[in-house]
BALOBA-1460 file (C-alpha; in Angstrom, 3 decimals):
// residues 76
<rec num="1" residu="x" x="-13.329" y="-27.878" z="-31.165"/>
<rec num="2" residu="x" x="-10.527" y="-25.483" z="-32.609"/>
<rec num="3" residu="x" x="-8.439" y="-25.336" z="-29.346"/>
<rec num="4" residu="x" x="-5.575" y="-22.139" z="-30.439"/>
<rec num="5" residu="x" x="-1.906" y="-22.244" z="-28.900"/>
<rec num="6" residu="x" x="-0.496" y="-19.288" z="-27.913"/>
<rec num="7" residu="x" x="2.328" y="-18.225" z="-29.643"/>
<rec num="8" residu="x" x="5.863" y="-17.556" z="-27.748"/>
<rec num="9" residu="x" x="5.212" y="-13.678" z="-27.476"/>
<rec num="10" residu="x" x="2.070" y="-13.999" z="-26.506"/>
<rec num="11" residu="x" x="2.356" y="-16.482" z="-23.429"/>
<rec num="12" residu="x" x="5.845" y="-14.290" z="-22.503"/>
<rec num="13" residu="x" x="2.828" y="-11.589" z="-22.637"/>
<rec num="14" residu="x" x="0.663" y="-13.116" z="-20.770"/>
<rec num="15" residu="x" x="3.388" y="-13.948" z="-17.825"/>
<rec num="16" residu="x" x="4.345" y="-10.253" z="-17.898"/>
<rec num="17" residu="x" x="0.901" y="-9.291" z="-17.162"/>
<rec num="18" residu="x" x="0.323" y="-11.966" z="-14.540"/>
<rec num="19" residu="x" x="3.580" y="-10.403" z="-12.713"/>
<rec num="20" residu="x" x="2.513" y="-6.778" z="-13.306"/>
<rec num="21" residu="x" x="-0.714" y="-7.756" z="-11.590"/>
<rec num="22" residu="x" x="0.487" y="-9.663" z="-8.566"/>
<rec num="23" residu="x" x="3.640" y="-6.317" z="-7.543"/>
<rec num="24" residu="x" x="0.215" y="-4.203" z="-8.355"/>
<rec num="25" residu="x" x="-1.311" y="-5.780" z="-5.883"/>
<rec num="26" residu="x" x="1.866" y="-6.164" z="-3.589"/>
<rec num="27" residu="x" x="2.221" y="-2.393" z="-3.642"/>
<rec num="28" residu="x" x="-1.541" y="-1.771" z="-2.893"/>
<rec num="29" residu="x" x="-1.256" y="-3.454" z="0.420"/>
<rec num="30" residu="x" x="1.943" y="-2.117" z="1.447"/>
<rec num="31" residu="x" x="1.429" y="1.288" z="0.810"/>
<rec num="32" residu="x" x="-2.539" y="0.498" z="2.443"/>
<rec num="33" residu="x" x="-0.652" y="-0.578" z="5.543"/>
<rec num="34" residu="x" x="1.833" y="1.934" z="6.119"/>
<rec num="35" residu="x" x="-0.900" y="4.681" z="5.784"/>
<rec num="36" residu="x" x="-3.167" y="3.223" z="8.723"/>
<rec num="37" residu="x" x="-0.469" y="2.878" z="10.600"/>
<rec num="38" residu="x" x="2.193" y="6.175" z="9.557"/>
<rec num="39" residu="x" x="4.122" y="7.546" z="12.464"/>
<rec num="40" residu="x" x="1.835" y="10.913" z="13.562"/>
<rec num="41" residu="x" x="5.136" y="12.461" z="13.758"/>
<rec num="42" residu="x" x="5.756" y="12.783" z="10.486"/>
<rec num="43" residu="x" x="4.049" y="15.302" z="8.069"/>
<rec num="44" residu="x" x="1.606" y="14.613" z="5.265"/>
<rec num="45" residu="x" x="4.502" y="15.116" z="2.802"/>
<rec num="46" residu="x" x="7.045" y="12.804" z="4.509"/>
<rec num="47" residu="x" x="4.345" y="10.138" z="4.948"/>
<rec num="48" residu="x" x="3.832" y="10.253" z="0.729"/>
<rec num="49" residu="x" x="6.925" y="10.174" z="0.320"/>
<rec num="50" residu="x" x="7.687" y="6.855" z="2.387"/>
<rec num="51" residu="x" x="4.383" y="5.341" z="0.521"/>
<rec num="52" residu="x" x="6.081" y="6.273" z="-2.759"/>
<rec num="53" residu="x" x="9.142" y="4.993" z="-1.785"/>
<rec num="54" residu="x" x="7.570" y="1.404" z="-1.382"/>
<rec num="55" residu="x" x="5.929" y="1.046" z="-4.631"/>
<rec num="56" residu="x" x="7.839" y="-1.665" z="-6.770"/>
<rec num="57" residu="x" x="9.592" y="-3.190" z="-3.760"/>
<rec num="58" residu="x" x="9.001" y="-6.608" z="-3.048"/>
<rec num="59" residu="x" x="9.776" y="-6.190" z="0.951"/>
<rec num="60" residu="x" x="8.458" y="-3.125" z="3.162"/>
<rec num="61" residu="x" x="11.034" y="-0.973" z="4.293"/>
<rec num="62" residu="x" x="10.403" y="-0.958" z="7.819"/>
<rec num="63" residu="x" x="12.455" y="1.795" z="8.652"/>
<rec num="64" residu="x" x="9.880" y="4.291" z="7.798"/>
<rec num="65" residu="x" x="8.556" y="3.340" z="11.226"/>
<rec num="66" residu="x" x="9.808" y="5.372" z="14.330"/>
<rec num="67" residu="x" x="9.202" y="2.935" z="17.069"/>
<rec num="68" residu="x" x="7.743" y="-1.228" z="17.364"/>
<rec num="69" residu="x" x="4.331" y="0.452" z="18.116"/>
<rec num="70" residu="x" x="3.999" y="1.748" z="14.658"/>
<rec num="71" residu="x" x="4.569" y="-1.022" z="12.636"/>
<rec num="72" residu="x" x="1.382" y="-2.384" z="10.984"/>
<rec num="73" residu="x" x="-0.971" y="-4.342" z="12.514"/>
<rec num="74" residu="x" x="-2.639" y="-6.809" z="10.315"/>
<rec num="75" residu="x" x="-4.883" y="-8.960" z="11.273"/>
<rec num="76" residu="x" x="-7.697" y="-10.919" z="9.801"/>
């Protein structure tokens, strides 16, 4: 059996996709988060643009809640 090394460029590749996927992921439950719990207060536009504003960030910005009652409730 042939096993086949990866070359330097391709495991660098294969790292950068593993990292891609995992902030991918990151941003897919902050963003799911914020949304079923956004302040009714603000409109549909402010709300997007508070989800947009967390994508790439690796902590949630939890000033984009208005009071201890809105931040998200997670549970499993």
């Amino acid at each position: 059996m042939n096993k086949r090394l990866n070359t330097p460029t391709e495991e660098r590749q294969m790292q950068e996709n593993e990292t891609n996927e995992m902030l991918l992921a990151e941003d897919a439950v902050q963003t799911t988060a914020y949304l079923a719990n956004a302040p009714d207060c603000c409109s549909g536009a402010e709300q997007l643009d508070n989800m947009l504003g967390m994508l790439g960030a690796d902590v949630m910005d939890e000033d984009v809640y208005h009071s201890e009652d809105e931040h998200p409730k997670l549970s499993m």
